[in-house]
ChimeraX commands (.cxc) that place a marker at each C-alpha (Angstrom):
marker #1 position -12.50,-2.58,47.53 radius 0.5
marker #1 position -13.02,-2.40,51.03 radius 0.5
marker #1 position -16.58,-0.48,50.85 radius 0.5
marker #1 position -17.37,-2.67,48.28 radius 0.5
marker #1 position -16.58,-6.26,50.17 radius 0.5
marker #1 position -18.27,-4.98,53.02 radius 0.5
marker #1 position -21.55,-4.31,51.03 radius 0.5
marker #1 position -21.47,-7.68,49.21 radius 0.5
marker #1 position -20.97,-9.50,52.39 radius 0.5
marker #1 position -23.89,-7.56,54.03 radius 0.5
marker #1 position -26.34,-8.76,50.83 radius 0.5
marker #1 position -25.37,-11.59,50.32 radius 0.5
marker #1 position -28.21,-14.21,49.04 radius 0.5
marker #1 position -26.72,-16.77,51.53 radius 0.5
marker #1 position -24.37,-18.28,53.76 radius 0.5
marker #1 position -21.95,-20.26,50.57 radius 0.5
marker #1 position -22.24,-16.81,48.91 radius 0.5
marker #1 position -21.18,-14.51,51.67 radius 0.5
marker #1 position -18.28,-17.46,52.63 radius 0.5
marker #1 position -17.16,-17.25,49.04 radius 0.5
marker #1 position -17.19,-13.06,49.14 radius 0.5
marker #1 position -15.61,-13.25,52.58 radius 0.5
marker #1 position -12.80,-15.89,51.31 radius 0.5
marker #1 position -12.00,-13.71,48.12 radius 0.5
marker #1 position -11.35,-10.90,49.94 radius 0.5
marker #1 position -9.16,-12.86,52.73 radius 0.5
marker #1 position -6.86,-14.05,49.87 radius 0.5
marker #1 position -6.97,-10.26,48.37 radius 0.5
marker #1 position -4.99,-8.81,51.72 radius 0.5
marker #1 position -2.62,-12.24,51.80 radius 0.5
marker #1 position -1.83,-11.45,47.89 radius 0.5
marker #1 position -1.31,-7.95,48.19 radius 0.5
marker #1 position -0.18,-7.50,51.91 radius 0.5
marker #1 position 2.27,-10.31,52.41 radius 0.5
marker #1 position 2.80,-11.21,48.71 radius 0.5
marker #1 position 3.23,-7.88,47.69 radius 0.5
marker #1 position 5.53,-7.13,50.57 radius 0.5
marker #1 position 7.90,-10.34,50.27 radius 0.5
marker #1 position 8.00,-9.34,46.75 radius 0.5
marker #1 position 9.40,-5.53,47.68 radius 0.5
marker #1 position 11.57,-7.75,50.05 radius 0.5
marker #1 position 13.10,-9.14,47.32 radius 0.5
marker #1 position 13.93,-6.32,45.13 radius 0.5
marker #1 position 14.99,-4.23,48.36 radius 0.5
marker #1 position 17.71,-7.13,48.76 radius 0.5
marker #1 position 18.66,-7.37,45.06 radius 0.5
marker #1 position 18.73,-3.95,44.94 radius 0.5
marker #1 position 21.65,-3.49,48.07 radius 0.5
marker #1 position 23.56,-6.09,46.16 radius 0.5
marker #1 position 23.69,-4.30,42.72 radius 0.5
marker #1 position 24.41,-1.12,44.71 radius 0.5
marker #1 position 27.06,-2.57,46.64 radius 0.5
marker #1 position 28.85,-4.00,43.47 radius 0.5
marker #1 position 28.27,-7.57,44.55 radius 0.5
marker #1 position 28.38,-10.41,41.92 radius 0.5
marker #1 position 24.43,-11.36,41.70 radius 0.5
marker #1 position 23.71,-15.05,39.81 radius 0.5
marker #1 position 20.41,-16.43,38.85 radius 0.5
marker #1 position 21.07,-19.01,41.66 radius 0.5
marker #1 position 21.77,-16.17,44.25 radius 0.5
marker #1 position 18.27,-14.57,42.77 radius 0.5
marker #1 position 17.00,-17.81,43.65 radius 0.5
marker #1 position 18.36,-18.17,47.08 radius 0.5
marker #1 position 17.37,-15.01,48.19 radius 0.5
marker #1 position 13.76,-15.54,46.92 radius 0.5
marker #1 position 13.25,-18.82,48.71 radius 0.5
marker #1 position 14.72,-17.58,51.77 radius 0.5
marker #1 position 12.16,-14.51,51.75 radius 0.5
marker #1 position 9.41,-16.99,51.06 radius 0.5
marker #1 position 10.30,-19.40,53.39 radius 0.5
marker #1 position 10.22,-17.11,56.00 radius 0.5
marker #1 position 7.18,-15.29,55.56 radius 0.5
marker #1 position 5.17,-18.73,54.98 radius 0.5
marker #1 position 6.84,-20.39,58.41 radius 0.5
marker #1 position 8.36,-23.00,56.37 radius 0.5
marker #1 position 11.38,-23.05,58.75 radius 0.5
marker #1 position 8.47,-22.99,61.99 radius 0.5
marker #1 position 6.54,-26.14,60.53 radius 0.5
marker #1 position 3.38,-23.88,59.66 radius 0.5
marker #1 position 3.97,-24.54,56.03 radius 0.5
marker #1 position 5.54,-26.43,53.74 radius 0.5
marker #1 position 7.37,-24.38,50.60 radius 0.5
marker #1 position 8.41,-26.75,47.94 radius 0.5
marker #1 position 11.95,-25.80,46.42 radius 0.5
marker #1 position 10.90,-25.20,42.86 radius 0.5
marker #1 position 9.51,-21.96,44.22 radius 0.5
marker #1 position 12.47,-20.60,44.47 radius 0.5
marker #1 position 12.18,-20.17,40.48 radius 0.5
marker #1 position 9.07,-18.16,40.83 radius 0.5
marker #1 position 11.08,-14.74,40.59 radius 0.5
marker #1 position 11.94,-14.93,37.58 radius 0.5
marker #1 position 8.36,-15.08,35.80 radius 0.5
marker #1 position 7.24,-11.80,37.62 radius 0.5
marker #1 position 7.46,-9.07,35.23 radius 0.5
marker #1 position 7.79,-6.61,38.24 radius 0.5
marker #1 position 11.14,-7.63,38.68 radius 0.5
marker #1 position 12.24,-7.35,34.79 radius 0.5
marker #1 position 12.37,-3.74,33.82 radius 0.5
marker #1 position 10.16,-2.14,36.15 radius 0.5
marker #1 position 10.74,0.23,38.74 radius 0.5
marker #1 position 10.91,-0.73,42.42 radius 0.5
marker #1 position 7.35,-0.05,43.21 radius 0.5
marker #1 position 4.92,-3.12,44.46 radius 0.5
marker #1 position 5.05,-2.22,48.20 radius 0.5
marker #1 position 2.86,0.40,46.90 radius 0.5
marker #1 position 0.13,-2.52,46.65 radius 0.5
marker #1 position 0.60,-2.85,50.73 radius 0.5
marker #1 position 0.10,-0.20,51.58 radius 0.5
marker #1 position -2.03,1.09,49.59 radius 0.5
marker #1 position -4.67,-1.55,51.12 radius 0.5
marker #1 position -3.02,-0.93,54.71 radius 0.5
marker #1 position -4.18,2.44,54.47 radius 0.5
marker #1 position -7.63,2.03,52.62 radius 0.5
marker #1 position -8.71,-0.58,54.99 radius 0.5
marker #1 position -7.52,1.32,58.03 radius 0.5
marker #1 position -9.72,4.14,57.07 radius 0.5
marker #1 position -12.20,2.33,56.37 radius 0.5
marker #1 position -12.04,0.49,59.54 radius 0.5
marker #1 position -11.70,4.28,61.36 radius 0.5
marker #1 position -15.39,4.87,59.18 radius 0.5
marker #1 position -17.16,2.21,60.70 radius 0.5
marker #1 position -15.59,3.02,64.26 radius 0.5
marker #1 position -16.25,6.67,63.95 radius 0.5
marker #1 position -18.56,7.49,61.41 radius 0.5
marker #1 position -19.13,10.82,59.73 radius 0.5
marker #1 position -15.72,12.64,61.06 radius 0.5
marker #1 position -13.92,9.88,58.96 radius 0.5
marker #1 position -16.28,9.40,56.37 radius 0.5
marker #1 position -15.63,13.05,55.85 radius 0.5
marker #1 position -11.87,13.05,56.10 radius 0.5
marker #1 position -12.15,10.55,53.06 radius 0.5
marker #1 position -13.96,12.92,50.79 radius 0.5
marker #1 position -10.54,15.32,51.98 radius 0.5
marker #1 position -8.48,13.15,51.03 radius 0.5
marker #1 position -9.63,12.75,47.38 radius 0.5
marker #1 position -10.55,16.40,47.52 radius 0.5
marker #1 position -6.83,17.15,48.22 radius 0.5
marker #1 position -5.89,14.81,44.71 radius 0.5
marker #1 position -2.43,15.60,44.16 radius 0.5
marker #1 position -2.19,19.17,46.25 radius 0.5
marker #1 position -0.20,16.78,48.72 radius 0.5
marker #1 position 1.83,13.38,48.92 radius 0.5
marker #1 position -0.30,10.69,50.08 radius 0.5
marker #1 position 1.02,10.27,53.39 radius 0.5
marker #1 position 0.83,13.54,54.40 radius 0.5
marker #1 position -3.09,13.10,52.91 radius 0.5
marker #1 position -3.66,10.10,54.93 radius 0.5
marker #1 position -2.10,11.85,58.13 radius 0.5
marker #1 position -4.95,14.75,57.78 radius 0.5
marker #1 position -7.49,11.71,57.38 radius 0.5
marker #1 position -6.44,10.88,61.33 radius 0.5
marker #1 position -4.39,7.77,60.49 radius 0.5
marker #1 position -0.62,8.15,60.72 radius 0.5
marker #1 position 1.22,6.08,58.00 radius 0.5
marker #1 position 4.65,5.75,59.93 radius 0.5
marker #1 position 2.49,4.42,63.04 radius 0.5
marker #1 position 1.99,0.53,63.67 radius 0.5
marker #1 position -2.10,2.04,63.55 radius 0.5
marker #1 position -2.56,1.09,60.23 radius 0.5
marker #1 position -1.33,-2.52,60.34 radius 0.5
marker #1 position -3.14,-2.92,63.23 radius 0.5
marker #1 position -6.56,-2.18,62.28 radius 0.5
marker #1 position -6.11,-3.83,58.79 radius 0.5
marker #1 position -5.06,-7.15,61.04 radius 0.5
marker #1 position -8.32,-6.90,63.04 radius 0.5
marker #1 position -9.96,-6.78,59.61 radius 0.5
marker #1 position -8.34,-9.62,59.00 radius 0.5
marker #1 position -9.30,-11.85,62.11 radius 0.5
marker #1 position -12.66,-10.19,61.81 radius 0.5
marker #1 position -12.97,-11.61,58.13 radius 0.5
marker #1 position -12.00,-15.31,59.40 radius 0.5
marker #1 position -14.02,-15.59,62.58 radius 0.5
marker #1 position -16.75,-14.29,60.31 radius 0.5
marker #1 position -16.05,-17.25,57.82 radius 0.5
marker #1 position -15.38,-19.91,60.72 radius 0.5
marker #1 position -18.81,-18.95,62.42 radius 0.5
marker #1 position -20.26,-19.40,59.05 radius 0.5
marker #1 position -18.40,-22.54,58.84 radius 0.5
marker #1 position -19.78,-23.84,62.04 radius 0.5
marker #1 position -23.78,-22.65,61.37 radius 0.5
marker #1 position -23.28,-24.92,58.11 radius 0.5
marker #1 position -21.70,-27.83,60.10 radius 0.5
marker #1 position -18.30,-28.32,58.31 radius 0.5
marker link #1:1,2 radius 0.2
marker link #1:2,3 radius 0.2
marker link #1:3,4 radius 0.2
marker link #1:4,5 radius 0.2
marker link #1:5,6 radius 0.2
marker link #1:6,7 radius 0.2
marker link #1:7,8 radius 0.2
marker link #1:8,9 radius 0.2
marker link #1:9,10 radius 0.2
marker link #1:10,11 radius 0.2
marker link #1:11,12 radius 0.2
marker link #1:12,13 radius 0.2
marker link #1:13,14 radius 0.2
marker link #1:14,15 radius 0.2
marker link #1:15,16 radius 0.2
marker link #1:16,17 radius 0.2
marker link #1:17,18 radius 0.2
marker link #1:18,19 radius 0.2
marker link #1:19,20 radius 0.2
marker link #1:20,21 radius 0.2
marker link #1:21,22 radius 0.2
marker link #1:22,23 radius 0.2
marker link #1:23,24 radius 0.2
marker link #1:24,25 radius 0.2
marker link #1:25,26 radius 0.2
marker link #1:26,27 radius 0.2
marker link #1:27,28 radius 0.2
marker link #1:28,29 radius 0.2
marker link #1:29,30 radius 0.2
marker link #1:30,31 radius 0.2
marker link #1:31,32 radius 0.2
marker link #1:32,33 radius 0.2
marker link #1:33,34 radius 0.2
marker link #1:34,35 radius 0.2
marker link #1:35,36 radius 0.2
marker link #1:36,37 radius 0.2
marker link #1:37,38 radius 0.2
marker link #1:38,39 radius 0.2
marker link #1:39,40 radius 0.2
marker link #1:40,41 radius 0.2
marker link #1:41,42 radius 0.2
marker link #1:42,43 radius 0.2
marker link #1:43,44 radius 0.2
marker link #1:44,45 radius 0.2
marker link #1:45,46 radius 0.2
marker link #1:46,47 radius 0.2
marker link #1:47,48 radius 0.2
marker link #1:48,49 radius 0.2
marker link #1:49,50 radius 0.2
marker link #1:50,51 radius 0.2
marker link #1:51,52 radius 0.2
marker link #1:52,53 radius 0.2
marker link #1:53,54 radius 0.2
marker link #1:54,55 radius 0.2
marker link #1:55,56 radius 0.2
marker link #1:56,57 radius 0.2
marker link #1:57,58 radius 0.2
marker link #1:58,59 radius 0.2
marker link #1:59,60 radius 0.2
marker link #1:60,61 radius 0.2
marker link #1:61,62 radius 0.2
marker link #1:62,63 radius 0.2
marker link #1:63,64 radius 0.2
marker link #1:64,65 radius 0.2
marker link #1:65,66 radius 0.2
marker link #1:66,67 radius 0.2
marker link #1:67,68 radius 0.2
marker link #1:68,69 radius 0.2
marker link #1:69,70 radius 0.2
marker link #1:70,71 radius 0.2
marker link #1:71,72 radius 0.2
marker link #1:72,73 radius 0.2
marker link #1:73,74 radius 0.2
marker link #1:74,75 radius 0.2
marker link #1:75,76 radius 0.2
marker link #1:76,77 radius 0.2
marker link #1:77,78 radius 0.2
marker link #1:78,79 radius 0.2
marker link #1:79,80 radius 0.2
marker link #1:80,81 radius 0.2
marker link #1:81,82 radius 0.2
marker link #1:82,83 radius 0.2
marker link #1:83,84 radius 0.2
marker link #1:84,85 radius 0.2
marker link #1:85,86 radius 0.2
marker link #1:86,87 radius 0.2
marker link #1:87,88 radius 0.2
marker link #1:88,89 radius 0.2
marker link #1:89,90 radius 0.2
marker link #1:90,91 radius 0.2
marker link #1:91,92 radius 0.2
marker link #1:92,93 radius 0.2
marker link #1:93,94 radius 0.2
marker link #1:94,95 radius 0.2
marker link #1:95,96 radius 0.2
marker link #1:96,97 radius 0.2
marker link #1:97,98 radius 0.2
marker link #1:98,99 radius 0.2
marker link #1:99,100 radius 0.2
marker link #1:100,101 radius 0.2
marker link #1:101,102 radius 0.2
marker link #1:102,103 radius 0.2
marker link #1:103,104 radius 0.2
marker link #1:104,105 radius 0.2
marker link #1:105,106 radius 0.2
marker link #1:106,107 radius 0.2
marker link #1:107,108 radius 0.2
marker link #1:108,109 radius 0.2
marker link #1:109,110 radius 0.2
marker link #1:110,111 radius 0.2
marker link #1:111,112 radius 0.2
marker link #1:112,113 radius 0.2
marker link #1:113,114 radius 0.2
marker link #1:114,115 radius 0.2
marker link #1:115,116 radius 0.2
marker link #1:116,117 radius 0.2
marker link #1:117,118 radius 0.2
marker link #1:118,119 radius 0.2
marker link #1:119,120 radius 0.2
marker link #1:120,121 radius 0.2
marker link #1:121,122 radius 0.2
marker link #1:122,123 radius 0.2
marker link #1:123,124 radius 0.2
marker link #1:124,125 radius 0.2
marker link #1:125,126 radius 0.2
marker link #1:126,127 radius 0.2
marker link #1:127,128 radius 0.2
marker link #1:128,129 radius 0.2
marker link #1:129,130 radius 0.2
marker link #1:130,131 radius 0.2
marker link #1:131,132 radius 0.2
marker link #1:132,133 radius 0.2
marker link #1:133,134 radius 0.2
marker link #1:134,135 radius 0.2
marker link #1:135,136 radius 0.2
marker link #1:136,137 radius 0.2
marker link #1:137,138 radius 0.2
marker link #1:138,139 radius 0.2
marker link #1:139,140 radius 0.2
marker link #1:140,141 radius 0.2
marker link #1:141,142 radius 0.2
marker link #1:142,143 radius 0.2
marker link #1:143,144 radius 0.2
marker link #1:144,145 radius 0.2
marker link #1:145,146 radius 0.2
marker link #1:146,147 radius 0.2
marker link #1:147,148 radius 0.2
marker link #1:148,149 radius 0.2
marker link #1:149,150 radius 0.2
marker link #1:150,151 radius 0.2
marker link #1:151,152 radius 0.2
marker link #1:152,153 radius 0.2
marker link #1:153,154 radius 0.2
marker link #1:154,155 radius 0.2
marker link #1:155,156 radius 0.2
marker link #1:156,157 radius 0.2
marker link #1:157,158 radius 0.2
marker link #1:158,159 radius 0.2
marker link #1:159,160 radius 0.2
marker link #1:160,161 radius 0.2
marker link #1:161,162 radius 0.2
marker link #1:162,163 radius 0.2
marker link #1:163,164 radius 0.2
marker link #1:164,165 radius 0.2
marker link #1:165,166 radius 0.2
marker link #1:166,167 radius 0.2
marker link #1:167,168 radius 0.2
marker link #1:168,169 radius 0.2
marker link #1:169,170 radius 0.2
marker link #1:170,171 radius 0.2
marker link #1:171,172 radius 0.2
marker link #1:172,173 radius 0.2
marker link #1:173,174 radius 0.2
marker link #1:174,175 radius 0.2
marker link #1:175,176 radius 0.2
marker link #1:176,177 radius 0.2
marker link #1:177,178 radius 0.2
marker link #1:178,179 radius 0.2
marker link #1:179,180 radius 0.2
marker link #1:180,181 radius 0.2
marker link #1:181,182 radius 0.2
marker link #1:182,183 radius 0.2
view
């Protein structure tokens, strides 16, 4: 996806085109980073509440779910409003009805594609290369301990970090477009 989003933004046939690409990909890493994340927030809570034999409601599934997404929006900070009727949105996500606890996977997952990809266009070859060993090595290893030979440590802030300059990379790309087209 990364590769990919980079090559459509560097053909694109003009500036609404490469905004659109650049925009689409922006609200790819807030779905699956954040989102994702609040959402393994969520189960990780319900989860220590089964376990612990405590009494779990609808309305407590609710609580805890608009808590989470109140706090990982700002709503509490003034940066953005969350309307209470989210706090029903839990319970129309089939990930949390019957499936295994698995959608930080999604995270990081694109934490650690975009960090290598970010270590490609810093370093070229050497990491370009240490991809190719990392779908050489398949299943011979678990993926962190693949990543870790790629030069990017999964239990290091490093990944976060360079998928965040991605990030504000992405927007000041979109706000210079922005700008160029007067708006």
């Amino acid at each position: 996806q990364n590769l990919l989003n980079d090559y459509m933004v560097e053909n694109a046939k003009s500036d609404e085109e490469k905004l659109y690409i650049l925009g689409s990909y922006l609200e790819l890493l807030r779905t699956t980073i954040f989102r994702q994340t609040s959402f393994a927030e969520f189960e990780w809570e319900i989860h220590k509440k089964v376990e612990a034999s405590e009494p779990l409601t609808g309305d407590d599934m609710c609580n805890i779910y608009y808590d989470i997404v109140k706090r990982y929006y700002g709503h509490d900070d003034g940066h953005c409003v969350v309307d209470d009727y989210i706090q029903y949105e839990w319970s129309y996500i089939p990930h949390f009805l019957g499936y295994t606890y698995y959608v930080f996977q999604y995270a990081t997952s694109l934490i650690y594609s975009t960090a290598l990809v970010e270590k490609m266009n810093e370093q070229g070859q050497s990491s370009v290369d240490a991809y190719y060993n990392i779908l050489r090595g398949g299943g011979s290893k678990y993926s962190p301990e693949l990543i870790k030979d790629a030069g990017i440590d999964p239990m290091s802030p490093e990944p976060v970090a360079l998928t965040m300059q991605k990030m504000n990379r992405v927007m000041d790309q979109m706000e210079e477009i922005l700008e160029k087209m007067g708006k």
